[in-house]
Chimera marker file (.cmm) of the C-alpha trace (Angstrom):
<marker_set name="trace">
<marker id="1" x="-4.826" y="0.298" z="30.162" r="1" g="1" b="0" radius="0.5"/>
<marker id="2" x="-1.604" y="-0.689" z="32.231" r="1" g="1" b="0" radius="0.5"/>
<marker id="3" x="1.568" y="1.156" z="31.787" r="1" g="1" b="0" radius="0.5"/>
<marker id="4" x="3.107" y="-1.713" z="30.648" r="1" g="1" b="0" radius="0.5"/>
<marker id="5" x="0.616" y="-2.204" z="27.913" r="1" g="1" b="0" radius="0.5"/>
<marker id="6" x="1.408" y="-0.878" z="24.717" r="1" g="1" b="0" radius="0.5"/>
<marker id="7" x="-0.854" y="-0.388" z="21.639" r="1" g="1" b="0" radius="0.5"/>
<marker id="8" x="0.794" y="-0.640" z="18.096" r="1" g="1" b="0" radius="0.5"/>
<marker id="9" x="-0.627" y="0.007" z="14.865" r="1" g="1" b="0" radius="0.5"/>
<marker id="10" x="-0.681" y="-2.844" z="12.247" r="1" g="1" b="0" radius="0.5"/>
<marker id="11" x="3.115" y="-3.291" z="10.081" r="1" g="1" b="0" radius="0.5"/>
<marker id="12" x="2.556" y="-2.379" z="6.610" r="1" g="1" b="0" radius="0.5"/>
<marker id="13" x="4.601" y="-4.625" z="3.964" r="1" g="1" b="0" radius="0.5"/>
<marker id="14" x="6.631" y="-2.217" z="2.301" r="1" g="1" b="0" radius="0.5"/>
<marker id="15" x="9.340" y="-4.550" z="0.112" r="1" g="1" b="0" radius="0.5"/>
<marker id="16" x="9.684" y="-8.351" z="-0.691" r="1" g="1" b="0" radius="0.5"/>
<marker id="17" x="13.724" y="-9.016" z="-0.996" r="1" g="1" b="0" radius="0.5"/>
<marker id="18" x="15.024" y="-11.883" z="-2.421" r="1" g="1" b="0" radius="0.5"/>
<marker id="19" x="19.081" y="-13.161" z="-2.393" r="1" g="1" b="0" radius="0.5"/>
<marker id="20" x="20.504" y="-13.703" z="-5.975" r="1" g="1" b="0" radius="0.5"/>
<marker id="21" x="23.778" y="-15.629" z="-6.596" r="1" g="1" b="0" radius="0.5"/>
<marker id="22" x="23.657" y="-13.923" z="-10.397" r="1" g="1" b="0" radius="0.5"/>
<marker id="23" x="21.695" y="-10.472" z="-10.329" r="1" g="1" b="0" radius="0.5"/>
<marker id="24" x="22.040" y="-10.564" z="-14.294" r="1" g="1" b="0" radius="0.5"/>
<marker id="25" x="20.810" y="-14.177" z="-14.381" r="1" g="1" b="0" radius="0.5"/>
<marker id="26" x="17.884" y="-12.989" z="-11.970" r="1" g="1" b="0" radius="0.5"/>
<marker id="27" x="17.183" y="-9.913" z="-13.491" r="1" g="1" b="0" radius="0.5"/>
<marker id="28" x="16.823" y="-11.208" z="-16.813" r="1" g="1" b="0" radius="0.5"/>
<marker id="29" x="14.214" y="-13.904" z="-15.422" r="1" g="1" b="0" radius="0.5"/>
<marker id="30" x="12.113" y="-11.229" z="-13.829" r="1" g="1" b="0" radius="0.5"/>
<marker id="31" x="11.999" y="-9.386" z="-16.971" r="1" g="1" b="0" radius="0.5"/>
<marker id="32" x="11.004" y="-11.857" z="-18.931" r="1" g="1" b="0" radius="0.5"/>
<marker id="33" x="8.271" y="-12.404" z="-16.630" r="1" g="1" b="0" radius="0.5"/>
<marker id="34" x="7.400" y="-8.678" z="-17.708" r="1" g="1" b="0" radius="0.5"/>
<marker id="35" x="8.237" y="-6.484" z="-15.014" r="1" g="1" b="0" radius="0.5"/>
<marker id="36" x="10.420" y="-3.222" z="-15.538" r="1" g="1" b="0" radius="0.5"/>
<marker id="37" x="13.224" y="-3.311" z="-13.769" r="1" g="1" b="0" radius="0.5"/>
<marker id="38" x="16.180" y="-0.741" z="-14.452" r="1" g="1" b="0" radius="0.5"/>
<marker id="39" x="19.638" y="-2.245" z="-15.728" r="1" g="1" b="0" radius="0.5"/>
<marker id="40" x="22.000" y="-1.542" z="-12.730" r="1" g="1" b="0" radius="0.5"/>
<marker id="41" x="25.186" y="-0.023" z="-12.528" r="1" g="1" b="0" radius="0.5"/>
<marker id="42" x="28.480" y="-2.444" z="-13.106" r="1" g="1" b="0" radius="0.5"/>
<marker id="43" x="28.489" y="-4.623" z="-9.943" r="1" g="1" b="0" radius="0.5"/>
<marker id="44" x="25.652" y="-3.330" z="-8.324" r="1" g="1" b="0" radius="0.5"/>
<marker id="45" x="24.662" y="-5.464" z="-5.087" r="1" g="1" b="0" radius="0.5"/>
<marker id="46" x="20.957" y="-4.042" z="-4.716" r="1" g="1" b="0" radius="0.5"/>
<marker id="47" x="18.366" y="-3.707" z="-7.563" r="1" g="1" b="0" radius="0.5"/>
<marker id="48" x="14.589" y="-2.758" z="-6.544" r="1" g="1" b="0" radius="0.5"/>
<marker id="49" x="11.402" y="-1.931" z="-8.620" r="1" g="1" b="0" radius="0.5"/>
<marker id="50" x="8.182" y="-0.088" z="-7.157" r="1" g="1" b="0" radius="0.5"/>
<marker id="51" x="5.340" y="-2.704" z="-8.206" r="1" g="1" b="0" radius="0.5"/>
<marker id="52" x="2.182" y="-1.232" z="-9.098" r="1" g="1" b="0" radius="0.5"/>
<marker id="53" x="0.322" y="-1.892" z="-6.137" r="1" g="1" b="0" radius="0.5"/>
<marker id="54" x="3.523" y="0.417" z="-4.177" r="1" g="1" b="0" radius="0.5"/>
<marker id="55" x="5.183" y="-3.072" z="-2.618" r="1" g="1" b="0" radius="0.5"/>
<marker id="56" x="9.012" y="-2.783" z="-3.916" r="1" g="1" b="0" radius="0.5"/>
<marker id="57" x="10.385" y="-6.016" z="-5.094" r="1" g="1" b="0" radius="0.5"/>
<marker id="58" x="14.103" y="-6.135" z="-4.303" r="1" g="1" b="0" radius="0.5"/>
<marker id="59" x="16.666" y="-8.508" z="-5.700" r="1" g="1" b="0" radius="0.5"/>
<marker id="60" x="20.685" y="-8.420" z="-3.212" r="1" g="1" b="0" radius="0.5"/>
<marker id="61" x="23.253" y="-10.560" z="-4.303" r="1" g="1" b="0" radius="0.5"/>
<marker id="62" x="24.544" y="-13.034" z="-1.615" r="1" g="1" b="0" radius="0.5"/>
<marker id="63" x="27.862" y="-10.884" z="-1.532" r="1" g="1" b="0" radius="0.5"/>
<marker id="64" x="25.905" y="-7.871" z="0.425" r="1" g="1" b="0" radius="0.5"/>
<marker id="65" x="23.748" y="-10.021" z="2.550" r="1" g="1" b="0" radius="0.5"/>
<marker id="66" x="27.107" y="-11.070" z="3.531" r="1" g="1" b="0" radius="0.5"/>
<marker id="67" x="28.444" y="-7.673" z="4.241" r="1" g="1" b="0" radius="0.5"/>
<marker id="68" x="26.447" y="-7.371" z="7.488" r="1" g="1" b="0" radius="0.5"/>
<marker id="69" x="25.811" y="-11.232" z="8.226" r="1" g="1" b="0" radius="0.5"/>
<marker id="70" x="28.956" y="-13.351" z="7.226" r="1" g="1" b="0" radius="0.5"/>
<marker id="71" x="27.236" y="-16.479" z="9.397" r="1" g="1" b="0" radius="0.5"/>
<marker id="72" x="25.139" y="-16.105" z="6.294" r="1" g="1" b="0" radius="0.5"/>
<marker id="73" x="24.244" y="-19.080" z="4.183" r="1" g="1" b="0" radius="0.5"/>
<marker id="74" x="22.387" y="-19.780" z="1.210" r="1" g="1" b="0" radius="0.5"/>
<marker id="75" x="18.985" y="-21.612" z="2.132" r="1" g="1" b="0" radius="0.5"/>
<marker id="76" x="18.008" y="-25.147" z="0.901" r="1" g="1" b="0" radius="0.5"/>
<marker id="77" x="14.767" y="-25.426" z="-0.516" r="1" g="1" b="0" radius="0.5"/>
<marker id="78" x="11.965" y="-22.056" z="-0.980" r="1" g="1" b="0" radius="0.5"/>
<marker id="79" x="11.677" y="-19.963" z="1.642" r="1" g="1" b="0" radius="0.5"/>
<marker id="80" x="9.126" y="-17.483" z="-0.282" r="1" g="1" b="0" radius="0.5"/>
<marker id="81" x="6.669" y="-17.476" z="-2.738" r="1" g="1" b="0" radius="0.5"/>
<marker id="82" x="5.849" y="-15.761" z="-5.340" r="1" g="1" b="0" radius="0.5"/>
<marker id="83" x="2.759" y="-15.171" z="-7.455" r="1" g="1" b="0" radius="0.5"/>
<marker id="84" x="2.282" y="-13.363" z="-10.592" r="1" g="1" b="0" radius="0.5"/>
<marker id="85" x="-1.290" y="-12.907" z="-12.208" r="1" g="1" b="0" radius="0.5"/>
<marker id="86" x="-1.761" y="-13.226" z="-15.646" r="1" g="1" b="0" radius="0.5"/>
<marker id="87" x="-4.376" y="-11.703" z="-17.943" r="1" g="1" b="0" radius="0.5"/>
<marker id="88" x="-5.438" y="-15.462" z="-18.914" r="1" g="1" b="0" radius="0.5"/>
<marker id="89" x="-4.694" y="-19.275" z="-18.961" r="1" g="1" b="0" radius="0.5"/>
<marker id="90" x="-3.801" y="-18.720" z="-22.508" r="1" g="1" b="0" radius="0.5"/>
<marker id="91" x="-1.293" y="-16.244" z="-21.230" r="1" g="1" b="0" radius="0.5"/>
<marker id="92" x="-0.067" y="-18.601" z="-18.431" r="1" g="1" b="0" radius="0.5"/>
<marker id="93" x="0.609" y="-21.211" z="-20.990" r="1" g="1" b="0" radius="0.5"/>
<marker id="94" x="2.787" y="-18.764" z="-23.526" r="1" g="1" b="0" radius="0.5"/>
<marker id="95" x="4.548" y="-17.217" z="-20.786" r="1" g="1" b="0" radius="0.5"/>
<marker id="96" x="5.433" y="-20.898" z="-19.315" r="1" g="1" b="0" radius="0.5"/>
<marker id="97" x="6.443" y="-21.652" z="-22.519" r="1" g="1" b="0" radius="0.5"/>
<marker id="98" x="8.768" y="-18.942" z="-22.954" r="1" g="1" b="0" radius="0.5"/>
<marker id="99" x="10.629" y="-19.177" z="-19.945" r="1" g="1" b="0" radius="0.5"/>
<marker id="100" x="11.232" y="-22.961" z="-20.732" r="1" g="1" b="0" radius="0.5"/>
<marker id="101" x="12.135" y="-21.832" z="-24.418" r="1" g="1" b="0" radius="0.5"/>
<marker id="102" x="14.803" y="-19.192" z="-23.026" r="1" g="1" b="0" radius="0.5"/>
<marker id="103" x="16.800" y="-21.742" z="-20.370" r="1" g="1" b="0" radius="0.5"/>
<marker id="104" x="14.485" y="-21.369" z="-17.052" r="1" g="1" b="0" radius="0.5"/>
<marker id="105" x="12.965" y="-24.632" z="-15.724" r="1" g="1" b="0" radius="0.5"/>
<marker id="106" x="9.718" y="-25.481" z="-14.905" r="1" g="1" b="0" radius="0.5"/>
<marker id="107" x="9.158" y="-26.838" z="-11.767" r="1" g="1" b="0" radius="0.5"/>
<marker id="108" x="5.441" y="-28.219" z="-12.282" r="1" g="1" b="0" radius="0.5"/>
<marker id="109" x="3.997" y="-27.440" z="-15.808" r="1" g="1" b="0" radius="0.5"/>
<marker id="110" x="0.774" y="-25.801" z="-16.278" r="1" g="1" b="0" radius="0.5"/>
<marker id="111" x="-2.769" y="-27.185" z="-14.767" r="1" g="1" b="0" radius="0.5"/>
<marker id="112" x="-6.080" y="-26.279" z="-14.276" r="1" g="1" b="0" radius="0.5"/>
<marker id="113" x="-6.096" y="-25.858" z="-10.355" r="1" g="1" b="0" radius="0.5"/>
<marker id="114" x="-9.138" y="-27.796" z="-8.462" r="1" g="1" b="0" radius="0.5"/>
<marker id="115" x="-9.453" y="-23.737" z="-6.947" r="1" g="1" b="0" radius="0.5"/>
<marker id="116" x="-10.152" y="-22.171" z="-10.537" r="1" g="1" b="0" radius="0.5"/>
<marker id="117" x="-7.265" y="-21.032" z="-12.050" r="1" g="1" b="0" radius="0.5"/>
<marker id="118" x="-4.824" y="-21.963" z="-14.857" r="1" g="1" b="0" radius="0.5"/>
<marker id="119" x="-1.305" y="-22.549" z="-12.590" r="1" g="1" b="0" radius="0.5"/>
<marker id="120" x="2.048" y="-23.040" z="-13.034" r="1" g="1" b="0" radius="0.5"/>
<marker id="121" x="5.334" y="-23.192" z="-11.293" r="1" g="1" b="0" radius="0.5"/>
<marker id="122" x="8.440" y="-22.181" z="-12.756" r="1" g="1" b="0" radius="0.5"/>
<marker id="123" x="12.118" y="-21.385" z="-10.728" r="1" g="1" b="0" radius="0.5"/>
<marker id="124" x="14.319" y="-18.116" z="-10.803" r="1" g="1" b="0" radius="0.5"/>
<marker id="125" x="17.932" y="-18.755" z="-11.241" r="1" g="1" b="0" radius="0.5"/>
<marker id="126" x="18.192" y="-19.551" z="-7.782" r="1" g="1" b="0" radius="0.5"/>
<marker id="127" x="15.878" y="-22.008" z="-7.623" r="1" g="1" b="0" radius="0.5"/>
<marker id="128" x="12.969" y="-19.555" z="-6.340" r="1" g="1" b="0" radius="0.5"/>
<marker id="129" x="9.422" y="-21.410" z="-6.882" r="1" g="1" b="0" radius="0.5"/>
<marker id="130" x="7.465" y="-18.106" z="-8.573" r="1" g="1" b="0" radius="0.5"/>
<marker id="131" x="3.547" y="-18.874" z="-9.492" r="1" g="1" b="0" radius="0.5"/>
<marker id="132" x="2.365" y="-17.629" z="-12.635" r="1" g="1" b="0" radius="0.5"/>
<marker id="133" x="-1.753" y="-18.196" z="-12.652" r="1" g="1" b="0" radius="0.5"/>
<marker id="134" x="-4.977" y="-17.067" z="-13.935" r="1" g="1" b="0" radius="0.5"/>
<marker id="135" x="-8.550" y="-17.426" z="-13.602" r="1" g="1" b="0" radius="0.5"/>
<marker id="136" x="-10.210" y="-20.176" z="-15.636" r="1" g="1" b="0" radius="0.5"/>
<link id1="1" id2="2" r="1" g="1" b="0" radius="0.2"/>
<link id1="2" id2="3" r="1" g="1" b="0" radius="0.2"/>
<link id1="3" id2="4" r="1" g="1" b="0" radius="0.2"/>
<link id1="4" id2="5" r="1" g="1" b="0" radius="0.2"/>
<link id1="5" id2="6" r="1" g="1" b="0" radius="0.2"/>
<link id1="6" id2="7" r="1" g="1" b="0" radius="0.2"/>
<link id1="7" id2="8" r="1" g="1" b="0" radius="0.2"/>
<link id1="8" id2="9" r="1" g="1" b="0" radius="0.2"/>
<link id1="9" id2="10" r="1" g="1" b="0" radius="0.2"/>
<link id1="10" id2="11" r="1" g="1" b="0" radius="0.2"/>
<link id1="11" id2="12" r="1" g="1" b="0" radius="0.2"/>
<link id1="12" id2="13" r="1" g="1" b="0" radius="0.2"/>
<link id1="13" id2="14" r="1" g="1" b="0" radius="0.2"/>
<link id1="14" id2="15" r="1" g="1" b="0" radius="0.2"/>
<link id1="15" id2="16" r="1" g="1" b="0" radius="0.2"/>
<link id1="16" id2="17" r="1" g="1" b="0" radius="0.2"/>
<link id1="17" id2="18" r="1" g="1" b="0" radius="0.2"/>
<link id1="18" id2="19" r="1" g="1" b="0" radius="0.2"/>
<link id1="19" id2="20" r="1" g="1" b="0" radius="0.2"/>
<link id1="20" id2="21" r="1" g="1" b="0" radius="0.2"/>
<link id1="21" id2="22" r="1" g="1" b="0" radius="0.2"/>
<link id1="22" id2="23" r="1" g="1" b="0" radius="0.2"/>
<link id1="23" id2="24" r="1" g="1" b="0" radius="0.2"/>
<link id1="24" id2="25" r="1" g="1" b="0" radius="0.2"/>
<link id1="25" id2="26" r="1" g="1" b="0" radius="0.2"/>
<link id1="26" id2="27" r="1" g="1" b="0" radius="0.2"/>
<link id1="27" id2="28" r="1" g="1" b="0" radius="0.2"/>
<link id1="28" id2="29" r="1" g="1" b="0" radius="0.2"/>
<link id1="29" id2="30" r="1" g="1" b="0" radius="0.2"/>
<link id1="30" id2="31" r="1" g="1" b="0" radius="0.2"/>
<link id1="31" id2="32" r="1" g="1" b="0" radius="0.2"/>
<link id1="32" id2="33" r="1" g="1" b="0" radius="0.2"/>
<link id1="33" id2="34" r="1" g="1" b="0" radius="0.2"/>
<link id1="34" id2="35" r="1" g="1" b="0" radius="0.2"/>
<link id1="35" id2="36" r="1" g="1" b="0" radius="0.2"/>
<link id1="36" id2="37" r="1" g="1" b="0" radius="0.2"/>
<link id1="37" id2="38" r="1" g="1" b="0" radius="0.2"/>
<link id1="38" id2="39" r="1" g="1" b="0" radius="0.2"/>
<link id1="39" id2="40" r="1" g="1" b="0" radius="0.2"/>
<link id1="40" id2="41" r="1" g="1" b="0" radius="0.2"/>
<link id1="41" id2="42" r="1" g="1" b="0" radius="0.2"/>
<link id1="42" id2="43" r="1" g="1" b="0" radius="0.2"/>
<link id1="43" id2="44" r="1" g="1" b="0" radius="0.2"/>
<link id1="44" id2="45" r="1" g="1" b="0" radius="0.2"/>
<link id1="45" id2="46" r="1" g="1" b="0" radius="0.2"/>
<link id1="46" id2="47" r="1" g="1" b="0" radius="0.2"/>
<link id1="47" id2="48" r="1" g="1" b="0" radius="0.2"/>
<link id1="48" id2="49" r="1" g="1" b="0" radius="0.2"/>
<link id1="49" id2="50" r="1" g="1" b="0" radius="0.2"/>
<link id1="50" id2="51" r="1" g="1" b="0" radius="0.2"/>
<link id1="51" id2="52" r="1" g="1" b="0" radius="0.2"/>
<link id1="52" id2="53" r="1" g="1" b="0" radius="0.2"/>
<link id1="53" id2="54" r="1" g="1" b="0" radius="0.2"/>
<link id1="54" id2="55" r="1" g="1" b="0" radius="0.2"/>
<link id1="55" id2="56" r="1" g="1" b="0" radius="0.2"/>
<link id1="56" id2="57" r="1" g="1" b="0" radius="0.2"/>
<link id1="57" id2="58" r="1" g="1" b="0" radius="0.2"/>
<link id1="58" id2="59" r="1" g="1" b="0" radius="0.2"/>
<link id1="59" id2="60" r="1" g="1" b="0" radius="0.2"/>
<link id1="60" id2="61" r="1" g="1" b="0" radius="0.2"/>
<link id1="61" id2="62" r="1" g="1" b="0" radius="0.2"/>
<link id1="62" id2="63" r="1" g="1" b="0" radius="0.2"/>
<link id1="63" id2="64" r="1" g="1" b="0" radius="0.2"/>
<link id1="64" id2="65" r="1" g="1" b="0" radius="0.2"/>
<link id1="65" id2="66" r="1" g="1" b="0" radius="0.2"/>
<link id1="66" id2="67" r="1" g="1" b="0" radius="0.2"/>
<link id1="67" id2="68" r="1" g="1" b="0" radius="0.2"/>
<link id1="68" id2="69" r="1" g="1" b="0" radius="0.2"/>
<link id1="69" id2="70" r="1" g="1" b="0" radius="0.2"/>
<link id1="70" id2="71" r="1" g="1" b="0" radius="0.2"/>
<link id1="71" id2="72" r="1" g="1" b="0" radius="0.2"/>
<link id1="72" id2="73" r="1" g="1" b="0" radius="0.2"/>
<link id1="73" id2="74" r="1" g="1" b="0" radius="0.2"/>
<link id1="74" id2="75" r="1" g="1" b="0" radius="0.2"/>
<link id1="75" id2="76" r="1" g="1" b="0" radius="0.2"/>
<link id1="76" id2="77" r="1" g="1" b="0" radius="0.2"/>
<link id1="77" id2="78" r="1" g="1" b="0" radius="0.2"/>
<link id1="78" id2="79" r="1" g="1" b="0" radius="0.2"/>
<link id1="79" id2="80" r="1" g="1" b="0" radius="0.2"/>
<link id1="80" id2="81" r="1" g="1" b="0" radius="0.2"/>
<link id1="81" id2="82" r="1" g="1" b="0" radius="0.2"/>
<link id1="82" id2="83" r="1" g="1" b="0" radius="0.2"/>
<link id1="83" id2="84" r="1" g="1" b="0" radius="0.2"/>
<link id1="84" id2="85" r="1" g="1" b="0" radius="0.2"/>
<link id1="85" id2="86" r="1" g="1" b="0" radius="0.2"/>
<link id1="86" id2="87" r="1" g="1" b="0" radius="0.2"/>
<link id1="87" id2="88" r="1" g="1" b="0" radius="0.2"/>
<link id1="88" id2="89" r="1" g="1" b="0" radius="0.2"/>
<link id1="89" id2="90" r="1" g="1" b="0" radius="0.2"/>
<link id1="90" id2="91" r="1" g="1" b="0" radius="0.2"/>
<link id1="91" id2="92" r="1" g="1" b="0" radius="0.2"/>
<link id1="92" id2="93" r="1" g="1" b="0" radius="0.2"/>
<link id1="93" id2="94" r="1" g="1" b="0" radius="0.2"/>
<link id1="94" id2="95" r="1" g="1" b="0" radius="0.2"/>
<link id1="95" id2="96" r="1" g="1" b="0" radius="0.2"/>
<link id1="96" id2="97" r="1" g="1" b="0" radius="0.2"/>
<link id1="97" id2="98" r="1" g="1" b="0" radius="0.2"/>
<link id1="98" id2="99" r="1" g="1" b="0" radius="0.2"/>
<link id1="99" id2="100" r="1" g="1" b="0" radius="0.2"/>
<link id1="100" id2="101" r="1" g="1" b="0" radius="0.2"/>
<link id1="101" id2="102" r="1" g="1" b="0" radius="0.2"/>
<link id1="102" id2="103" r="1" g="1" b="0" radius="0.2"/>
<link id1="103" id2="104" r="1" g="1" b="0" radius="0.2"/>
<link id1="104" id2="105" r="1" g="1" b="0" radius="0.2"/>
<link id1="105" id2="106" r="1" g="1" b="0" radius="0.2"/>
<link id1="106" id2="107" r="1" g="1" b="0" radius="0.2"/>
<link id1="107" id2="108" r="1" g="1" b="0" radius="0.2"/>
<link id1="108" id2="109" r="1" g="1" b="0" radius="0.2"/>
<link id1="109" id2="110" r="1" g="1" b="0" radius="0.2"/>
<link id1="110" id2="111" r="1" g="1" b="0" radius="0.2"/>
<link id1="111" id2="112" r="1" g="1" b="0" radius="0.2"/>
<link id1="112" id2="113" r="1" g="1" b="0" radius="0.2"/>
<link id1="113" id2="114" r="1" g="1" b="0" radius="0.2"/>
<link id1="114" id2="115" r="1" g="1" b="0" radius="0.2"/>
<link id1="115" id2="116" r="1" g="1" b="0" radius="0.2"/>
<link id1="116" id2="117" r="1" g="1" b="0" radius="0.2"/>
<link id1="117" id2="118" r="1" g="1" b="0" radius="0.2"/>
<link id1="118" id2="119" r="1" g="1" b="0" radius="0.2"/>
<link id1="119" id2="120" r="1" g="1" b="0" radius="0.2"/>
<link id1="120" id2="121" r="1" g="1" b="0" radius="0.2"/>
<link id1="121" id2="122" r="1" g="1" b="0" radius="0.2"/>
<link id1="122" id2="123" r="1" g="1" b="0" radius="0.2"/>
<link id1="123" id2="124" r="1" g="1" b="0" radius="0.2"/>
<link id1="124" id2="125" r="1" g="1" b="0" radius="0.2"/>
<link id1="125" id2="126" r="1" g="1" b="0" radius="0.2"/>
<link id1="126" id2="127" r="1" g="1" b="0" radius="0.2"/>
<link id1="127" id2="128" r="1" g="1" b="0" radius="0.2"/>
<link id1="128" id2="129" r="1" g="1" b="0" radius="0.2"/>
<link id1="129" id2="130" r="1" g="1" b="0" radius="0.2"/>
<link id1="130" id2="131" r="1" g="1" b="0" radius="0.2"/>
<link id1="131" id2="132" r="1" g="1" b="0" radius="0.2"/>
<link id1="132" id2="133" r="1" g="1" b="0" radius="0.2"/>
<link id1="133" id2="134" r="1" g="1" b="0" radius="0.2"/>
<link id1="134" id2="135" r="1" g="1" b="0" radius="0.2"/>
<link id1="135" id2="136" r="1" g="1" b="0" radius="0.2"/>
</marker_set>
């Protein structure tokens, strides 16, 4: 091998952050969609959970990705997606339901996928497409 030839081992994905306008507002989404995330301290910026498969899901708010990029600006459209299993279609369908029942929108109700799975698309606070599915 050439000096100038370097070998580097494969980059692990460690966290998935996503930039909140309301952490409350996004919290309480999140939560509803059942994960166990701590209630923060007064103004907190940063909010993470370890999800069982060791990826942490973080949540900033747009004031501390500010902090250290000002140029910063909020993004148009989804830049990231999001997929949560669910146990069962059934499940997809009550937990669509729900959010729609407690103020979150849907952005394409539930279907039967052509791939095999019950799917459904419903949007964070922000406007964050997150995938709720199962297997049919």
């Amino acid at each position: 091998m050439r000096q100038e030839e370097q070998q580097f081992t494969m980059a692990q994905l460690s966290a998935i952050g996503i930039v909140v306008s309301d952490m409350s507002k996004a919290l309480a989404f999140y939560r509803l969609l059942g994960l166990e995330i701590p209630e923060p301290e007064a103004g907190e910026d940063h909010v993470e959970v370890e999800l069982p498969n060791g990826v942490r899901l973080m949540w900033d708010t747009e004031a501390l990705i500010k902090s250290f990029d000002p140029e910063w600006t909020r993004p148009t459209g989804s830049r990231i997606g999001l997929a949560f299993e669910c146990a069962s279609a059934a499940e997809v369908n009550a937990l669509h339901a729900h959010a729609v029942a407690s103020g979150y929108w849907s952005h394409k109700d539930p279907w039967d996928a052509f791939w095999g799975q019950r799917y459904v698309q419903l949007c964070d606070p922000d406007g964050t497409v997150v995938d709720l599915f199962a297997a049919l």
